[in-house]
N, CA, C and O of each residue as an XYZ file, in Angstrom:
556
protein
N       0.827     -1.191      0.000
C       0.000      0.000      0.000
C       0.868      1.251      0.000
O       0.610      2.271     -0.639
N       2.021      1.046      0.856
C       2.893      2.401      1.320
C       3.741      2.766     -0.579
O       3.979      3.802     -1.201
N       3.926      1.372     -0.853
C       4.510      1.869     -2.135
C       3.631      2.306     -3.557
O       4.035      2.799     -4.610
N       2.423      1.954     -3.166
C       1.371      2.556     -4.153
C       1.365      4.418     -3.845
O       1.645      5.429     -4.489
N       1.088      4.228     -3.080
C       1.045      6.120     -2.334
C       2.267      6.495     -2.659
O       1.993      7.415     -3.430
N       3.400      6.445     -2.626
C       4.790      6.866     -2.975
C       4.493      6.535     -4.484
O       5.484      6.945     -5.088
N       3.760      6.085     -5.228
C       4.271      5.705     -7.100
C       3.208      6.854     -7.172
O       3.407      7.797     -7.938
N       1.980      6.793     -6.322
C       1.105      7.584     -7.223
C       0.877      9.051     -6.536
O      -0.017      9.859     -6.787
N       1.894      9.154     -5.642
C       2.200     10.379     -4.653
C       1.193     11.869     -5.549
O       0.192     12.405     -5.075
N       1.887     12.236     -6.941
C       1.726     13.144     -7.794
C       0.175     13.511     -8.359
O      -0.589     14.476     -8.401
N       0.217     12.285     -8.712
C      -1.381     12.253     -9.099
C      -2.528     12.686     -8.246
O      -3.439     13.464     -8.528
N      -2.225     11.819     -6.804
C      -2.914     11.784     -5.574
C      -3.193     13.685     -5.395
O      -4.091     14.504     -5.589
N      -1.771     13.639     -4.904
C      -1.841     15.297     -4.477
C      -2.486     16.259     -5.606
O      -3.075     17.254     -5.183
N      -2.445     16.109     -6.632
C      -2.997     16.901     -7.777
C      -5.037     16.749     -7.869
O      -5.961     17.481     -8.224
N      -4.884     15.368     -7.319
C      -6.551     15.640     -7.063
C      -7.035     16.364     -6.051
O      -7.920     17.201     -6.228
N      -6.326     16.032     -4.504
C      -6.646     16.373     -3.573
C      -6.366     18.217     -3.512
O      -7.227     18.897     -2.955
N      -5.261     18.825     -4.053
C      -5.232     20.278     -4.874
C      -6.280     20.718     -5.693
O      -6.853     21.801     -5.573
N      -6.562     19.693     -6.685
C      -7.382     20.388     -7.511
C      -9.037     20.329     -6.878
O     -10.044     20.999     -7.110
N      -8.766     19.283     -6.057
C     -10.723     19.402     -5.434
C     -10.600     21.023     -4.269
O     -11.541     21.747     -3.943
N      -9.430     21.140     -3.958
C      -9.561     22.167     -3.311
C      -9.186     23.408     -4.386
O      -9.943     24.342     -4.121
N      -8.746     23.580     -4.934
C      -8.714     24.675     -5.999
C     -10.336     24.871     -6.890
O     -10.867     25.885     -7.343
N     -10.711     23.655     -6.882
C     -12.158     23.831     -7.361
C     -13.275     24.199     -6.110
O     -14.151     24.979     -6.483
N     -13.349     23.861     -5.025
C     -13.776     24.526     -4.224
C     -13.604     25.899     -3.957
O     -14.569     26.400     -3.380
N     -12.742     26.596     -4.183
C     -11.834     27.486     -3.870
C     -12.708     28.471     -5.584
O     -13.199     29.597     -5.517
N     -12.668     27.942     -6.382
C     -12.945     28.560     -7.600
C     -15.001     28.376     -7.781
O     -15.652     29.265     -8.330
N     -15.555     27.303     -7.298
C     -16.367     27.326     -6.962
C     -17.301     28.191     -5.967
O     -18.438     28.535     -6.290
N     -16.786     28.466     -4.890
C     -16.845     29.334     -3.505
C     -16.832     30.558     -3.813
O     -17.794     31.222     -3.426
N     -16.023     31.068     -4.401
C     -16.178     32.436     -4.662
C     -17.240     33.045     -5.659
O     -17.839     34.119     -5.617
N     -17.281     31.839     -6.718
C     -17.974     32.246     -8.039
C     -19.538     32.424     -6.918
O     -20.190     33.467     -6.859
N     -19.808     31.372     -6.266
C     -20.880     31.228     -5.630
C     -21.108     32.835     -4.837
O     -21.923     33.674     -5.220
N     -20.309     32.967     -3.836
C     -20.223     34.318     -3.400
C     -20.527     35.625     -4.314
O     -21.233     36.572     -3.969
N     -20.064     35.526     -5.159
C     -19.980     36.733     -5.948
C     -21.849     36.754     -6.824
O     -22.722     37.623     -6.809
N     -21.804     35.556     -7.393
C     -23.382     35.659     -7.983
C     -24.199     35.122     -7.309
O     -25.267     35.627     -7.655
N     -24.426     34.223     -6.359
C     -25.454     34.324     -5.605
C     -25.912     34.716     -4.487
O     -27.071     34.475     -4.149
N     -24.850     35.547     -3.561
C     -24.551     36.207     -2.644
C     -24.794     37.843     -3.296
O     -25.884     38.414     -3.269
N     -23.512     38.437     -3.880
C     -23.548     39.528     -4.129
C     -24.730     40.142     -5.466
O     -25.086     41.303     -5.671
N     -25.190     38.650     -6.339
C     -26.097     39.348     -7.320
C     -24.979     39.570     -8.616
O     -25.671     39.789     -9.610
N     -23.632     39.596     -8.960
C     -23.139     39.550     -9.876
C     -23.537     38.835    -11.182
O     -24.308     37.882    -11.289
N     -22.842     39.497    -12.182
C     -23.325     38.454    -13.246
C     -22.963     37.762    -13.046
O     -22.714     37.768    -11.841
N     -22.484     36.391    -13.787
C     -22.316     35.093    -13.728
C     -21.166     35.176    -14.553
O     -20.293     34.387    -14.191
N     -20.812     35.999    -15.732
C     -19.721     35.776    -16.373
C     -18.329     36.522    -15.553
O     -17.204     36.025    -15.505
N     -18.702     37.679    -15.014
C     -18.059     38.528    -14.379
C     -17.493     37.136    -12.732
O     -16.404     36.682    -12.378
N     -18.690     36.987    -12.301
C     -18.621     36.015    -10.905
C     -17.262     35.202    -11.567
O     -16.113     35.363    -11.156
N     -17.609     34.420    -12.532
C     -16.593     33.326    -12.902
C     -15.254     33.841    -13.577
O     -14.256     33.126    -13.677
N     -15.346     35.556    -14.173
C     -13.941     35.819    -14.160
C     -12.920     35.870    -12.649
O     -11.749     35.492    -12.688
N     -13.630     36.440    -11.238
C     -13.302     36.692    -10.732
C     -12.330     35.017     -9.609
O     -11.380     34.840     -8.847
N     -13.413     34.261    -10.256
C     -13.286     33.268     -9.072
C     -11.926     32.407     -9.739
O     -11.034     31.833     -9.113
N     -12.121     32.547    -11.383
C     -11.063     32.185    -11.705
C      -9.174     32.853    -11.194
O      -8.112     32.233    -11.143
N      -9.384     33.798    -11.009
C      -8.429     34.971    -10.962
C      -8.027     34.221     -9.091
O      -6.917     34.251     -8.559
N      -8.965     33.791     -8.645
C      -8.889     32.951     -7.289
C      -8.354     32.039     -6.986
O      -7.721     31.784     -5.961
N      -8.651     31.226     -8.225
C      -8.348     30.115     -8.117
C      -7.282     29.515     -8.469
O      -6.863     28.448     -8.021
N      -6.555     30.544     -9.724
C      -5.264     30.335    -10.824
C      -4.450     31.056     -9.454
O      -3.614     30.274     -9.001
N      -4.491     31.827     -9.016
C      -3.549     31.876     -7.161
C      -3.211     31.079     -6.530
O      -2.050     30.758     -6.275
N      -4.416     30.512     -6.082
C      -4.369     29.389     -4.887
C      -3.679     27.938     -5.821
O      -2.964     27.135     -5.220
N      -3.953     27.781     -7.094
C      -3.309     26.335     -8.054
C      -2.067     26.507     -7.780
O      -1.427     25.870     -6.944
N      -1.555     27.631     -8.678
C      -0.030     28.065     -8.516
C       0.849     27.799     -7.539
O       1.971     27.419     -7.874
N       0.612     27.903     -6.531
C       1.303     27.990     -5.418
C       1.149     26.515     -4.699
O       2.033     25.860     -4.146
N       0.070     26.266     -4.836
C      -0.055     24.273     -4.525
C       0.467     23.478     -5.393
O       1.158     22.565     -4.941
N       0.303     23.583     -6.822
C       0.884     23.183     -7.891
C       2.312     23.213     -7.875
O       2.839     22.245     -8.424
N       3.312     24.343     -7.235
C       4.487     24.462     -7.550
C       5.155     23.580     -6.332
O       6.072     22.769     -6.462
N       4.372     23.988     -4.939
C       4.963     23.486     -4.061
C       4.678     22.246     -3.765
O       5.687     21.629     -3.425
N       3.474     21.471     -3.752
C       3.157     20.498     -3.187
C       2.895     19.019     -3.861
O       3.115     17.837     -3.595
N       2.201     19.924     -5.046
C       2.192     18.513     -6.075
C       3.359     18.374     -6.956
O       4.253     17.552     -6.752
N       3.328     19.274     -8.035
C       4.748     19.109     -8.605
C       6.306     19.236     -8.110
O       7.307     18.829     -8.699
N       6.211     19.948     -6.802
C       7.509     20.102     -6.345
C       8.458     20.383     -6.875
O       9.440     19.669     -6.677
N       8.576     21.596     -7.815
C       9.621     22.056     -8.920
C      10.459     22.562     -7.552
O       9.774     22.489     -6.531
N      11.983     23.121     -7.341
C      12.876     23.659     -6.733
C      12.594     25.084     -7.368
O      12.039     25.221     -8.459
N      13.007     26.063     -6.624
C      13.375     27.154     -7.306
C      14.951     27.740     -7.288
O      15.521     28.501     -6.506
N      15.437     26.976     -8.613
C      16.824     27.012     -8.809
C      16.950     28.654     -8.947
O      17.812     29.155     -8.224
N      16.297     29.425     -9.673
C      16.606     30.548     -9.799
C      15.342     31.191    -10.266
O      14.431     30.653    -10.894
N      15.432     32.463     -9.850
C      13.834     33.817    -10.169
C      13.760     33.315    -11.227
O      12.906     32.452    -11.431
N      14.694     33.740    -12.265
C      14.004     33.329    -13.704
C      13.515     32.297    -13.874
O      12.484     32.394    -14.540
N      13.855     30.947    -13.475
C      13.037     29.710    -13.463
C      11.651     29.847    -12.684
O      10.680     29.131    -12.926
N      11.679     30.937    -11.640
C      10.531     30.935    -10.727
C       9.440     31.281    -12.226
O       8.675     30.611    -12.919
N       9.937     32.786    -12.193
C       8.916     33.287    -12.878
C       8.485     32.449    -14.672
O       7.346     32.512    -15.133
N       9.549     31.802    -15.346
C       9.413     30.742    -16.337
C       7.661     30.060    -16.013
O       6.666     30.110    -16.736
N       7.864     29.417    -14.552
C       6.673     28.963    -14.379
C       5.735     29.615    -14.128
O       4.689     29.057    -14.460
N       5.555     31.022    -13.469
C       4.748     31.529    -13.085
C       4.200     31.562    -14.217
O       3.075     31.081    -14.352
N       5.040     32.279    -15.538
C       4.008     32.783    -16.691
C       3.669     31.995    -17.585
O       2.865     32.345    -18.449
N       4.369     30.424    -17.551
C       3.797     29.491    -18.292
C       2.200     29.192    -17.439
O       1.178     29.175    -18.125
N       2.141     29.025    -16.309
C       1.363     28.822    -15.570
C      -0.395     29.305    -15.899
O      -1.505     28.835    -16.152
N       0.523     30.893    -15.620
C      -0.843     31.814    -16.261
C      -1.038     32.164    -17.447
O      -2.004     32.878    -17.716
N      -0.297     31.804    -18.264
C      -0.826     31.277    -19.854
C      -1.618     30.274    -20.466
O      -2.250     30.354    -21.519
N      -1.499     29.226    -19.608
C      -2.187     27.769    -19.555
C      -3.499     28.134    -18.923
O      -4.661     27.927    -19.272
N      -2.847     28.872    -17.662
C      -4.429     29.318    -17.076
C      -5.564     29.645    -17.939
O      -6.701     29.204    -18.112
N      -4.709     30.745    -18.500
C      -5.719     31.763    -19.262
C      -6.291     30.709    -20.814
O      -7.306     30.947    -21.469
N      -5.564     29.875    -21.004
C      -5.954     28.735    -22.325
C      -7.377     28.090    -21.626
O      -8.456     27.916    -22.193
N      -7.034     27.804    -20.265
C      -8.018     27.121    -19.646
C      -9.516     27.930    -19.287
O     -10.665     27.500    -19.388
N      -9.002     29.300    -18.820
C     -10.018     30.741    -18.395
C     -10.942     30.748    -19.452
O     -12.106     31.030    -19.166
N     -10.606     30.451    -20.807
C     -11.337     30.711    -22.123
C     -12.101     29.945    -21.895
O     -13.177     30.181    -21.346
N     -11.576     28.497    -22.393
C     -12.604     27.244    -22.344
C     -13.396     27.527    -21.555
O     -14.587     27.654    -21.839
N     -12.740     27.749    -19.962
C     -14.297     27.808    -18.962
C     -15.333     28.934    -19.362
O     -16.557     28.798    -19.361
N     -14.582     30.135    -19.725
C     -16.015     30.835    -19.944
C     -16.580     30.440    -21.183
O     -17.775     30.702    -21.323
N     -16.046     29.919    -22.031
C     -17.080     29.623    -23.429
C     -18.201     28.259    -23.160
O     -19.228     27.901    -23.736
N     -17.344     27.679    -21.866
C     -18.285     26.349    -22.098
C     -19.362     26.870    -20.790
O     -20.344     26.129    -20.787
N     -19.441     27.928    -19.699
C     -19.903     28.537    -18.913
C     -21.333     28.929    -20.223
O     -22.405     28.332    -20.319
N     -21.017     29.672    -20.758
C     -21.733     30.486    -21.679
C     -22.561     30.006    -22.415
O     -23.696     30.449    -22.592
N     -21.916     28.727    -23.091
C     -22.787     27.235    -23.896
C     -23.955     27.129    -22.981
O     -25.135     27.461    -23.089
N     -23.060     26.406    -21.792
C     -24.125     25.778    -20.653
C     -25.364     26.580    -19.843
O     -26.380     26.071    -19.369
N     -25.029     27.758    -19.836
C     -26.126     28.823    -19.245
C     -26.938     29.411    -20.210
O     -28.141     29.164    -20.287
N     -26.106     30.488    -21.256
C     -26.938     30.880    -22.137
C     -27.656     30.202    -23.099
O     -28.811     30.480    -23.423
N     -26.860     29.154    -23.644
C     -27.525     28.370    -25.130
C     -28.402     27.052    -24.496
O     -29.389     26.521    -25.004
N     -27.894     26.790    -23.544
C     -28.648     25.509    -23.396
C     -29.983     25.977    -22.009
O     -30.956     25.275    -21.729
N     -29.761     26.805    -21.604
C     -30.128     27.093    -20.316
C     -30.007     26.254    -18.784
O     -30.740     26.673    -17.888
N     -29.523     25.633    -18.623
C     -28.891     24.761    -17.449
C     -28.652     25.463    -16.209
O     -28.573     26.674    -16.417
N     -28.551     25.239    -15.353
C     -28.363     26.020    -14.059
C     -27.032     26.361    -13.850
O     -26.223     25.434    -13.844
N     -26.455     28.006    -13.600
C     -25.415     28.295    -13.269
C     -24.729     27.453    -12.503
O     -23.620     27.159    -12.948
N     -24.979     27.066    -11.688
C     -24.294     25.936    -10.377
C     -24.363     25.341    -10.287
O     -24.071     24.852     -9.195
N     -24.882     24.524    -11.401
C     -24.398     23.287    -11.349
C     -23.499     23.154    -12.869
O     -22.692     22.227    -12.941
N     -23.640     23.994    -13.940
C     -22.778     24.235    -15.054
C     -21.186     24.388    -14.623
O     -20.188     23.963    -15.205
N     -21.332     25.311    -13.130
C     -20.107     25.315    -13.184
C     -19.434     24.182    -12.642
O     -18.246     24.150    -12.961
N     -19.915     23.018    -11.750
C     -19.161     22.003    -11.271
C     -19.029     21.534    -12.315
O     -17.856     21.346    -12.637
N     -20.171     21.103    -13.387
C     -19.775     20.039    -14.480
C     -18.368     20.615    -15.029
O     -17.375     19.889    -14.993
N     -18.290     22.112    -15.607
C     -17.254     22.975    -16.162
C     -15.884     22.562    -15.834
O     -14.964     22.262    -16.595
N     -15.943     22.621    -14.123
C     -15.068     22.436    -13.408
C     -14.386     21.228    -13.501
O     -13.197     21.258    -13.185
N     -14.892     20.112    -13.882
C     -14.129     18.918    -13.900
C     -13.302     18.547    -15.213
O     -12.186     18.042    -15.094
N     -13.764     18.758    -16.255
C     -13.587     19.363    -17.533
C     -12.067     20.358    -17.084
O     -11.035     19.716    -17.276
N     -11.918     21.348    -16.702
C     -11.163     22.071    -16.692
C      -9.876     21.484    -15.301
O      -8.646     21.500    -15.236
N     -10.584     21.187    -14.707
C      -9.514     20.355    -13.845
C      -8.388     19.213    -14.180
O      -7.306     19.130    -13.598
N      -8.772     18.481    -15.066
C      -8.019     17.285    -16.130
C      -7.393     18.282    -17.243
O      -6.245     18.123    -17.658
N      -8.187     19.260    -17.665
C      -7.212     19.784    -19.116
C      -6.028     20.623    -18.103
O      -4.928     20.657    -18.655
N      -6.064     21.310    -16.710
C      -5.292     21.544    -16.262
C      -3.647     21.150    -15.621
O      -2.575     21.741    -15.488
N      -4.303     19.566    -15.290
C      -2.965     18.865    -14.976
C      -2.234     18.219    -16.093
O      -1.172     17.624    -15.909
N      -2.763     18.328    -17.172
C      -2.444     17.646    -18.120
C      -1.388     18.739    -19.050
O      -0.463     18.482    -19.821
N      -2.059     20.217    -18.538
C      -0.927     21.269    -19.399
C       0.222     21.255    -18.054
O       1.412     21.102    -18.327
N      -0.204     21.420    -16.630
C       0.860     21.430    -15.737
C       2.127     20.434    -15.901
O       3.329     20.687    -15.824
N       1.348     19.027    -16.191
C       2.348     17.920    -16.306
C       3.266     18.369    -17.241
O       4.421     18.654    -16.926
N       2.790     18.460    -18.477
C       3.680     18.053    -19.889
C       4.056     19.296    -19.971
O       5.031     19.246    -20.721
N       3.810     20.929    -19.517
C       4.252     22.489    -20.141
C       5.043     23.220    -19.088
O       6.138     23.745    -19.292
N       4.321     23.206    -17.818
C       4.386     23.952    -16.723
C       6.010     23.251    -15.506
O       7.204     23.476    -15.310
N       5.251     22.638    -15.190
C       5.975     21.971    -14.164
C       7.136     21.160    -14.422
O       7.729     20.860    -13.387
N       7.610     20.742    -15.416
C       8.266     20.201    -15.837
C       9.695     19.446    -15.130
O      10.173     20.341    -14.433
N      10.574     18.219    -15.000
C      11.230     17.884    -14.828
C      12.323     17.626    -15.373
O      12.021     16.629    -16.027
N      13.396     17.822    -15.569
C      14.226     17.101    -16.582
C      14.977     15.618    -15.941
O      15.141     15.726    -14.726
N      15.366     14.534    -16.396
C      15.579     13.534    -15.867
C      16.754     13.412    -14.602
O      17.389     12.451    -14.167
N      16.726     14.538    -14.321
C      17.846     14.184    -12.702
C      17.047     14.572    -11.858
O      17.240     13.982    -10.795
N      16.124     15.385    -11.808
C      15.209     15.870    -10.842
C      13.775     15.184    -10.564
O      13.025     15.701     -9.736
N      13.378     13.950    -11.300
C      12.691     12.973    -10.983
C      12.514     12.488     -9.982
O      13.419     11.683     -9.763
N      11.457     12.550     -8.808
C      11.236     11.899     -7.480
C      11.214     10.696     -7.256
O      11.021     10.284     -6.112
């Protein structure tokens, strides 16, 4: 068992990150439009802008565990990071927009479906763009 958790250490932590980054991106969107009355597109720019924070910083430290050999490598990731983000920011609001405006579906629950959708295309740009390893730095 102990060596399953050590093989699948990465993966593990990237769900248990991303259910909290989706909470985290969820929570606010919620706050903002059904709390404050916001629009819904505006709510979900904001929560995104929340949530691409709170990833970053779990993403760098906890799941992927990149070192920070040097600023420029810091920031390398930062802005690959929020480039991917923002690849991802699109999708969510276009498929936000599908799901509410064209189809009419319920904001809140569009956005969990959204959310899972965007959670997989996320680790999947972190793995292979963002986070990257080169073969000596392999855990």
């Amino acid at each position: 068992m102990k060596h399953l958790l050590s093989k699948y250490q990465e993966p593990i932590n990237y769900l248990v990150f991303g259910i909290l980054t989706t909470l985290v991106n969820i929570g606010v969107f919620y706050i903002f439009n059904s709390i404050f009355g916001i629009n819904y597109l505006i709510s979900n720019g904001i929560s995104w802008i929340a949530s691409v924070v709170f990833a970053f910083y779990t993403n760098k430290y906890f799941v992927f565990k990149t070192p920070n050999y040097s600023t420029k490598a810091f920031f390398k990731e930062l802005l690959l990071f929020i480039w991917f983000r923002l690849l991802s920011g699109v999708i969510d609001m276009f498929l936000m927009y599908v799901m509410v405006s064209l189809m009419s579906l319920d904001q809140n629950i569009s956005k969990i479906i959204v959310q899972v959708i965007i959670v997989i295309l996320n680790y999947v740009f972190s793995k292979l763009f963002i986070f990257k390893k080169s073969k000596g730095e392999q855990l």
